[in-house]
Backbone as CSV, one residue per row, in Angstrom:
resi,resn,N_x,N_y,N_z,CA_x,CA_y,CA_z,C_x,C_y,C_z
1,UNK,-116.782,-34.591,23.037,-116.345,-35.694,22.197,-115.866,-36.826,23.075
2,UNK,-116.116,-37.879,22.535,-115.625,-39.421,23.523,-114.157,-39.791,22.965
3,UNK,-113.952,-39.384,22.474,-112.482,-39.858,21.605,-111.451,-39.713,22.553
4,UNK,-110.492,-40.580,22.551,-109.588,-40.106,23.993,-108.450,-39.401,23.374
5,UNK,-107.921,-38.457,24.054,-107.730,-37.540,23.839,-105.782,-38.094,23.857
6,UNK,-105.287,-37.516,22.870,-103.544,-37.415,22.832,-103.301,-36.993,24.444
7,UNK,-103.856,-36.158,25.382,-103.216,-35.630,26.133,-103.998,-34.887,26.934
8,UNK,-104.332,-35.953,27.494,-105.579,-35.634,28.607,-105.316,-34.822,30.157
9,UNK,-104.064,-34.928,29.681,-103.137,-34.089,31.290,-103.404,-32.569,30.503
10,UNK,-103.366,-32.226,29.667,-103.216,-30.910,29.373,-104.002,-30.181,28.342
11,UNK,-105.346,-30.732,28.989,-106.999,-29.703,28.516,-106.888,-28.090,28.608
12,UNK,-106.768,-27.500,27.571,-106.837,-25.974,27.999,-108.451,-25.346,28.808
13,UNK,-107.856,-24.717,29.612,-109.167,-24.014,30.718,-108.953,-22.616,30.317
14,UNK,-110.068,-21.899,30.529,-109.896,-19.985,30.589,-110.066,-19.634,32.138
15,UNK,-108.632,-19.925,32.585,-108.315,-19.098,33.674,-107.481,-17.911,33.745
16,UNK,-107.054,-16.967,34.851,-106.423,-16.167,34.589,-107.012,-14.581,34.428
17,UNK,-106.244,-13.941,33.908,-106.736,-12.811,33.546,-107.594,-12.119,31.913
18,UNK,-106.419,-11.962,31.320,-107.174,-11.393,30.185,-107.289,-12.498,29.043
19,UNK,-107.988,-13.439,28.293,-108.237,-14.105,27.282,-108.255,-13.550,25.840
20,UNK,-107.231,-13.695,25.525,-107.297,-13.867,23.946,-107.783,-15.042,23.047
21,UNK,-108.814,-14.018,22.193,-109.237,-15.154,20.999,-109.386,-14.583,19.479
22,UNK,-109.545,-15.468,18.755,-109.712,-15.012,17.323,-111.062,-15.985,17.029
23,UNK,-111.913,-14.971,16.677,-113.116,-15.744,15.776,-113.276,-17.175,14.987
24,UNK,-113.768,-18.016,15.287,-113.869,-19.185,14.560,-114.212,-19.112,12.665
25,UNK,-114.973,-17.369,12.774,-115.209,-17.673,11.438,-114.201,-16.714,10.441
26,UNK,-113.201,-16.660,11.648,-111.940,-15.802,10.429,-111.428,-17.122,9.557
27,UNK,-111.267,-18.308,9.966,-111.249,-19.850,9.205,-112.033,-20.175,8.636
28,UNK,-113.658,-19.870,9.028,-114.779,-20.727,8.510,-115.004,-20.046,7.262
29,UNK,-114.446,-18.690,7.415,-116.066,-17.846,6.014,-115.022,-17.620,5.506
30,UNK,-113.699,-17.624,5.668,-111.996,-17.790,4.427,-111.314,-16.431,4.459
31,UNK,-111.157,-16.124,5.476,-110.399,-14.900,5.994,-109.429,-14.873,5.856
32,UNK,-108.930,-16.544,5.942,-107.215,-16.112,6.379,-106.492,-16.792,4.681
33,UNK,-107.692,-17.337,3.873,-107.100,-17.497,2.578,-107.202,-15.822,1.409
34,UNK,-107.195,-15.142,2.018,-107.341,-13.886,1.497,-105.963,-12.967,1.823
35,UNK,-105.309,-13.383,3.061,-104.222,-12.929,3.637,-103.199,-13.476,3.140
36,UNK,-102.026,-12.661,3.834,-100.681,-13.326,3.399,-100.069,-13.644,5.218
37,UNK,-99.237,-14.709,4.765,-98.718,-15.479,6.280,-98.065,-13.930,7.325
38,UNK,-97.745,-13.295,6.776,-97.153,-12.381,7.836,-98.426,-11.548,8.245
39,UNK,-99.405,-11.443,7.628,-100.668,-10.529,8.142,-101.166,-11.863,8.702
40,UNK,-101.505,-12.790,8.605,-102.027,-13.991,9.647,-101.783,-13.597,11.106
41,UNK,-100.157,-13.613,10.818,-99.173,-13.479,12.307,-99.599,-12.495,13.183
42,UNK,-99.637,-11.029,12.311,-100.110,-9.593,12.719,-101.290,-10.018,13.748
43,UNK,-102.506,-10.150,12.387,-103.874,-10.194,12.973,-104.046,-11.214,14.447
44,UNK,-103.131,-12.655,14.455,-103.028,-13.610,15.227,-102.453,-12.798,16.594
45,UNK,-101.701,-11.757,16.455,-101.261,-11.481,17.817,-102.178,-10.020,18.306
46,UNK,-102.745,-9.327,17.576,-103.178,-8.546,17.520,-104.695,-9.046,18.213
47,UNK,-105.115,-10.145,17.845,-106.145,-10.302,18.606,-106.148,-11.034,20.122
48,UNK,-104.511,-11.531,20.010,-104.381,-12.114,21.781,-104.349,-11.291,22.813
49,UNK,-103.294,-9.796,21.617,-103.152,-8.845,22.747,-104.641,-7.978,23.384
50,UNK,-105.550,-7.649,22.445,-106.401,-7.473,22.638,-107.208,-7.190,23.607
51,UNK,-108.187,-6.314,24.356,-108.999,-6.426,25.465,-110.066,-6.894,25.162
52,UNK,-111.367,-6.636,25.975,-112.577,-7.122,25.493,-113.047,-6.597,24.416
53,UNK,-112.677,-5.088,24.195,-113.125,-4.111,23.029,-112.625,-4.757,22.085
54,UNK,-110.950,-5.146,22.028,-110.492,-5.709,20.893,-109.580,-4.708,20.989
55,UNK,-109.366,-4.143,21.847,-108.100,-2.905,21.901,-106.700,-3.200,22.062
56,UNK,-106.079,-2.913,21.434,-104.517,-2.563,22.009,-103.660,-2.089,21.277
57,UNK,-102.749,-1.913,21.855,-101.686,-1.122,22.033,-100.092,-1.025,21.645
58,UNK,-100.458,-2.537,20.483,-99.012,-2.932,20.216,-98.574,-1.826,18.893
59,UNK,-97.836,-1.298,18.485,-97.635,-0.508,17.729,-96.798,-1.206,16.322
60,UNK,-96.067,-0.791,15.482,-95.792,-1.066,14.498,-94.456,-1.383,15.086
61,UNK,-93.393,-0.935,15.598,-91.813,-1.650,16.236,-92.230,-2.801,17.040
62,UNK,-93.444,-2.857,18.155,-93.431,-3.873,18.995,-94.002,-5.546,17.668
63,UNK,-95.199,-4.934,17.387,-95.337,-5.852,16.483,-93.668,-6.683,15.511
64,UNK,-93.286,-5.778,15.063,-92.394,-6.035,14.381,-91.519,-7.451,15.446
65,UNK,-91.017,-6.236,15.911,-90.606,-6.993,17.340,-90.882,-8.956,17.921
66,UNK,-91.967,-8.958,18.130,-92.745,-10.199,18.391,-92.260,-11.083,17.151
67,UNK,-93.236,-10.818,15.842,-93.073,-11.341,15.047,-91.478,-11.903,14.312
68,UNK,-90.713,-11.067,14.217,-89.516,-11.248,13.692,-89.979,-9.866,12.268
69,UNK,-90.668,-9.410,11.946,-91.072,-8.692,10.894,-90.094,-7.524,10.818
70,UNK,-89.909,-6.973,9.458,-89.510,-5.217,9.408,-90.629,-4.592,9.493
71,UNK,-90.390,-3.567,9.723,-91.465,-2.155,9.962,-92.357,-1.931,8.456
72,UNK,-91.380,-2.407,7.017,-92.407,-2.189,6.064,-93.511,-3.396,6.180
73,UNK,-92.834,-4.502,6.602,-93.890,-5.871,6.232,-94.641,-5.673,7.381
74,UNK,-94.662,-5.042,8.435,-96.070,-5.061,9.764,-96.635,-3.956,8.965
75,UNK,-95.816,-2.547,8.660,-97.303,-1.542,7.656,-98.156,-2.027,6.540
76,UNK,-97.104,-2.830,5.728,-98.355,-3.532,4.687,-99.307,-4.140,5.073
77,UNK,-98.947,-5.498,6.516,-100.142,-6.146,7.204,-100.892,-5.431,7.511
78,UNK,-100.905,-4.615,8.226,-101.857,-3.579,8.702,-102.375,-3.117,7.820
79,UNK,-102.006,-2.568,6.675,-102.775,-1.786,5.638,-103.873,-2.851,5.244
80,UNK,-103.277,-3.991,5.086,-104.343,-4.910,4.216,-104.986,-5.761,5.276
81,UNK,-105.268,-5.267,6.346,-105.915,-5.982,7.815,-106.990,-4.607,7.762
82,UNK,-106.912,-3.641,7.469,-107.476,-2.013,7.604,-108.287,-1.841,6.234
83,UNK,-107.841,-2.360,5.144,-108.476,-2.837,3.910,-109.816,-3.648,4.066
84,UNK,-109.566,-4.815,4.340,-110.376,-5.977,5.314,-111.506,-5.609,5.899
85,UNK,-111.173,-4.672,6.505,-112.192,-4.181,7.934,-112.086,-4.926,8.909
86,UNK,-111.110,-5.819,8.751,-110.726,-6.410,10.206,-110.015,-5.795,11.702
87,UNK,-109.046,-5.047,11.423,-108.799,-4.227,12.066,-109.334,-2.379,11.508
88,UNK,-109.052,-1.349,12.636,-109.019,-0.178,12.602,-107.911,0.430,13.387
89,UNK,-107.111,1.397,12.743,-105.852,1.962,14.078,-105.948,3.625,13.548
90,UNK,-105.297,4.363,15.040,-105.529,5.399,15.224,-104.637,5.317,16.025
91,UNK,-102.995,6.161,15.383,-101.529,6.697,15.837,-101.415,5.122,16.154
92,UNK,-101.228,4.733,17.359,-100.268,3.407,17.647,-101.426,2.329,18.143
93,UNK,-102.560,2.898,18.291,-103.802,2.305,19.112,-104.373,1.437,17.987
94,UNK,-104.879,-0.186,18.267,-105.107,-0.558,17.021,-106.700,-1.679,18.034
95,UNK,-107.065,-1.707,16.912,-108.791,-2.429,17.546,-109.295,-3.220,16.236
96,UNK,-109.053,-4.346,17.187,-109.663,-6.020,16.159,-111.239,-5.599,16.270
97,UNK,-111.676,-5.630,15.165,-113.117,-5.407,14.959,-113.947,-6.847,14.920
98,UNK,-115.288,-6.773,15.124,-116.122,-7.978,14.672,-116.130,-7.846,13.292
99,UNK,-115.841,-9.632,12.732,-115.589,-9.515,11.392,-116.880,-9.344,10.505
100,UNK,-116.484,-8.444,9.345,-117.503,-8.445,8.256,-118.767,-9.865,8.034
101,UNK,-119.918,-9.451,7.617,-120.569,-10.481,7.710,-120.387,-11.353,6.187
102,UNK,-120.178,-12.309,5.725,-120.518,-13.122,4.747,-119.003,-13.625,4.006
103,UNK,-118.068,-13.129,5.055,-116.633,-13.594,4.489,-115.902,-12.430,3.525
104,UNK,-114.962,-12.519,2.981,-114.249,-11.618,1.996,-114.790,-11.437,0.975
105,UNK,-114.585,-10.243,0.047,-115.701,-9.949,-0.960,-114.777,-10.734,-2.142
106,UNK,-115.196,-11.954,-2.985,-114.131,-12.468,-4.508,-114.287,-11.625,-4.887
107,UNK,-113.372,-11.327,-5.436,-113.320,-11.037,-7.144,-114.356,-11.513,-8.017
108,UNK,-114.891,-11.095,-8.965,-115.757,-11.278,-9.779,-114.649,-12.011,-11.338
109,UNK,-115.180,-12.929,-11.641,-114.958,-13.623,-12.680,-115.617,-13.468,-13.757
110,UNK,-115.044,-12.560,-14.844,-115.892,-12.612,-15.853,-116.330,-14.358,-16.962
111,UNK,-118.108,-13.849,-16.752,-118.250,-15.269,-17.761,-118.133,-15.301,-19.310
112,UNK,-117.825,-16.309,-19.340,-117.921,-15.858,-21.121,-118.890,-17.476,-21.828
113,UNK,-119.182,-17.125,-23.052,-119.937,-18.180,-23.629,-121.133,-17.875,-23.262
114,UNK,-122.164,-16.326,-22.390,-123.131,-17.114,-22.166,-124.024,-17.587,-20.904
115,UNK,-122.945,-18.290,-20.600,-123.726,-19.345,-19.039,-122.754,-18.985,-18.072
């Protein structure tokens, strides 16, 4: 882009060691309007901590922890991140998956009248 930039001293680069990211189309295909702000947070750190697999290791206290969360509001995130198919966990081990293809499934709206 040619547009000059707010702050041209401080372009982010991927240097370093391990890179965290979250999918462009957890925004694009409406992932995160399906969630609630504290599972945002979850999934948001869950995928920084992440390896290349999408692995790690943060558990339900550390999460908590980070976030400011209780232990019930990181199990519900998780439950409804595991719902999703966005994540998968096994004991404390948790793995950001590649997201479902075509976005979140709506709800079906019943029609009436017809059309």
């Amino acid at each position: 882009m040619d547009e000059a930039l707010p702050r041209p001293d401080r372009i982010r680069t991927l240097e370093g060691g391990r890179v965290g990211w979250i999918a462009s189309e957890a925004l694009r295909d409406g992932w995160l309007r399906v969630v609630s702000h504290r599972t945002t947070a979850v999934y948001a750190l869950l995928c920084l901590a992440a390896d290349a697999r999408g692995v790690s290791r943060y558990g339900t206290a550390a999460l908590g922890l980070e976030l400011g969360l209780e232990d019930g509001e990181v199990r519900l995130a998780l439950a409804r991140l595991e719902q999703l198919q966005l994540v998968a966990s096994r004991a404390e081990l948790r793995q950001v998956l590649r997201l479902p293809d075509g976005g979140p499934q709506r709800p079906r709206v019943p029609s009436f009248g017809g059309k």
